[in-house]
C-alpha positions as CSV (number, residue, x, y, z in Angstrom):
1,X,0.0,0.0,0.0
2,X,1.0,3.4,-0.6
3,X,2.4,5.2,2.7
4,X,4.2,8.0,1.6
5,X,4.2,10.8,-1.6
6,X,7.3,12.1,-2.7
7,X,6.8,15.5,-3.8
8,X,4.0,18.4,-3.6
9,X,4.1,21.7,-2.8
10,X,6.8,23.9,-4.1
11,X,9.0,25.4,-1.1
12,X,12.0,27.9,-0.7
13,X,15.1,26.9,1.5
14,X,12.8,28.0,4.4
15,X,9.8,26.1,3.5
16,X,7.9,29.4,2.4
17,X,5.6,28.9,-0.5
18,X,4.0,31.4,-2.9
19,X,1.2,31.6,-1.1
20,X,1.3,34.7,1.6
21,X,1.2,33.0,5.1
22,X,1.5,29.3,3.7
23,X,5.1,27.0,4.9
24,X,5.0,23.5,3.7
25,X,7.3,20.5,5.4
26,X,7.6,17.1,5.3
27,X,5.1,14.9,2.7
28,X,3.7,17.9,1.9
29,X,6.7,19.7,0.4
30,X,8.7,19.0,-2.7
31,X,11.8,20.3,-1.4
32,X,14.1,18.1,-3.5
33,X,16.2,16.6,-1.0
34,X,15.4,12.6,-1.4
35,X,16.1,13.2,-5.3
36,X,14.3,10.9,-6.8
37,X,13.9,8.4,-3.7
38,X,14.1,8.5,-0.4
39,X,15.3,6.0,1.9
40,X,13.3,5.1,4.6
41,X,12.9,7.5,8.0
42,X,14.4,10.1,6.2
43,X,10.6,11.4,6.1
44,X,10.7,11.9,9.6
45,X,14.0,13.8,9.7
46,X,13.1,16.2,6.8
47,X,9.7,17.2,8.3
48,X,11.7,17.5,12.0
49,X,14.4,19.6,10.3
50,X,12.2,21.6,8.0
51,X,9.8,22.4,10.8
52,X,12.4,23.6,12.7
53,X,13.5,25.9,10.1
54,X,10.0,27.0,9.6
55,X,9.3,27.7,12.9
56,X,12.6,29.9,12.9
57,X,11.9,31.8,10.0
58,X,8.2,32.6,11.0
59,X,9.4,33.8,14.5
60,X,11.7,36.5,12.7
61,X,8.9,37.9,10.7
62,X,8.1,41.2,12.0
63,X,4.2,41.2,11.5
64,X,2.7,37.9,13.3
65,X,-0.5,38.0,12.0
66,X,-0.1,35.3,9.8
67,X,-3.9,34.3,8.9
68,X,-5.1,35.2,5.9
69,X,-8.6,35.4,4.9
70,X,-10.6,35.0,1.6
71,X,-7.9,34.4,-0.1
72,X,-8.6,32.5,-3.6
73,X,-7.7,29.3,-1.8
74,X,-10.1,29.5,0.8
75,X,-13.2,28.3,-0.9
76,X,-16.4,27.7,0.3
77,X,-17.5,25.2,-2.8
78,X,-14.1,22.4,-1.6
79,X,-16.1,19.4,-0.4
80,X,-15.1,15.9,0.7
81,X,-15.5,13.4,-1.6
82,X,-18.3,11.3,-1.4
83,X,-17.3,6.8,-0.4
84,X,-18.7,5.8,-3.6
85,X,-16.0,7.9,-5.5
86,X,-13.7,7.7,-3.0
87,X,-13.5,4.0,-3.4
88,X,-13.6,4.3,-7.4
89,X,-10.8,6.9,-6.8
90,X,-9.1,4.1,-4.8
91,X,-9.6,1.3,-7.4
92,X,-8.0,3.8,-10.2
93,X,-4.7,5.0,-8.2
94,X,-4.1,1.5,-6.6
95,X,-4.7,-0.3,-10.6
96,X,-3.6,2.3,-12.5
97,X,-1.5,4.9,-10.8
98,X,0.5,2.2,-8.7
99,X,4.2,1.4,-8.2
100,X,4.4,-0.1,-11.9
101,X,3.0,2.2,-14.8
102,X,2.4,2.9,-18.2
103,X,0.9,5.2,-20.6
104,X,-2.0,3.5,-21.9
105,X,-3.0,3.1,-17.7
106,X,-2.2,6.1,-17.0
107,X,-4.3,7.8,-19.5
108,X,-7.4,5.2,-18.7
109,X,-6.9,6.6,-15.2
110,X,-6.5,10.3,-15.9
111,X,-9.8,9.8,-18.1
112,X,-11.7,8.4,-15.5
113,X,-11.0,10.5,-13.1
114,X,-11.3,13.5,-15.2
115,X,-15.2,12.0,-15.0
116,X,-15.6,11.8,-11.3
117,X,-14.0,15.3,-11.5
118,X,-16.5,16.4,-14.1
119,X,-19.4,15.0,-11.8
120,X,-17.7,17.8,-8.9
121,X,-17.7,20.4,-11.4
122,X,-21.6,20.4,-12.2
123,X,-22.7,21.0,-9.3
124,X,-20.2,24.0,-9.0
125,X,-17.6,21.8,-6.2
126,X,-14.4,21.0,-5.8
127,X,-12.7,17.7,-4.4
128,X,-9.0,18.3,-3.2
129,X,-8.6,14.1,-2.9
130,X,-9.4,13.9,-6.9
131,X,-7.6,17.1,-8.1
132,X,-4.3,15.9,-6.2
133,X,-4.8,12.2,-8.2
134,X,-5.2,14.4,-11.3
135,X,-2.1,16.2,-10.7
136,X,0.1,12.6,-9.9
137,X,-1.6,11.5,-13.0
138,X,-0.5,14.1,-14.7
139,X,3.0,13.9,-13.6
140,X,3.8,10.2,-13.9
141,X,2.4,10.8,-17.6
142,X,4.9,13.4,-18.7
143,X,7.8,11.6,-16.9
144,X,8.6,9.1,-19.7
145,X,11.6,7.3,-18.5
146,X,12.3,5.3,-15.1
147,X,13.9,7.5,-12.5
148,X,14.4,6.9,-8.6
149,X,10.8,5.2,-7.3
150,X,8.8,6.0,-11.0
151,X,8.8,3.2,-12.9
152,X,6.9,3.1,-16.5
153,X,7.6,-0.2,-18.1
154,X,7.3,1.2,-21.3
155,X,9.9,3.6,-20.9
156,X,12.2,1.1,-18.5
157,X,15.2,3.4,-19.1
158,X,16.6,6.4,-17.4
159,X,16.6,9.3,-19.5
160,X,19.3,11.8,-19.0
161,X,17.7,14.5,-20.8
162,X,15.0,14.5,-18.0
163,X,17.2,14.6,-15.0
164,X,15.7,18.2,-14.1
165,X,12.9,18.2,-11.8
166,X,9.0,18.7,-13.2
167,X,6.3,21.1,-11.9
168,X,3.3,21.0,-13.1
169,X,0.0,23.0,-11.7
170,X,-4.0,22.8,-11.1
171,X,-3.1,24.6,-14.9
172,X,-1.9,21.6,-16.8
173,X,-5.1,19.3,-15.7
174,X,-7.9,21.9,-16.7
């Protein structure tokens, strides 16, 4: 079973994002600094270190009041996902998104979920749980190579052209 996600939010040396008043450490934060991989309990010592740093930095900020309100990212219209879809979502990531990919999967999965994200959309909400799948979809499909714990097995090599990380956004799924 999946127990940890490598990746996520981009941070700053200090774990600042580009969101005003947002830090992000630990499984949260794509801070770069497994590489690829990660061996295991370095998890816990990243999100211990990075905390720390985060704490540090937020403590020599001269204006305290850190919470923001009605900012774009504060919606009212984010729900949780219903446990019908929430166990399709399941079935899709865990058969399709899982430690051994390919393209044709991949794209069967980004498809279906692109429906149970349609299904949000119509009655004007939005599901955090199924646009983060959208976005590892979205990801393991432009990565075409194997590199650290990515695997595609139709692209079984390592391909030095695409040693740099990727970014993508909520952008490159709408």
């Amino acid at each position: 079973a999946a127990h940890y996600h490598m990746g996520g939010i981009t941070t700053d040396a200090n774990g600042k994002t580009n969101i005003a008043g947002l830090w992000a450490c630990g499984e949260t934060a794509s801070t770069g600094v497994h590489g690829a991989n990660r061996l295991a309990s370095n998890s816990l010592l990243e999100a211990i270190v990075f905390a720390s740093i985060i704490a540090k930095n937020i403590k020599s900020l001269p204006n305290k009041n850190l919470i923001i309100k009605n900012n774009k990212f504060s919606q009212s219209n984010v729900v949780e996902i219903n446990s019908k879809d929430l166990k399709i979502l399941k079935s899709i990531m865990t058969n399709k998104v899982g430690v051994e990919r390919n393209g044709k999967e991949l794209n069967e999965a980004f498809n279906d979920v692109s429906i149970l994200n349609q299904k949000y959309k119509k009655i004007n909400q939005i599901n955090n749980t199924i646009i983060t799948s959208l976005l590892i979809i979205k990801s393991a499909i432009n990565r075409k190579e194997h590199r650290g714990s990515h695997y595609r097995s139709d692209f079984p090599e390592t391909n030095p052209l695409l040693k740099n990380r990727s970014k993508i956004t909520i952008k490159d799924i709408t």
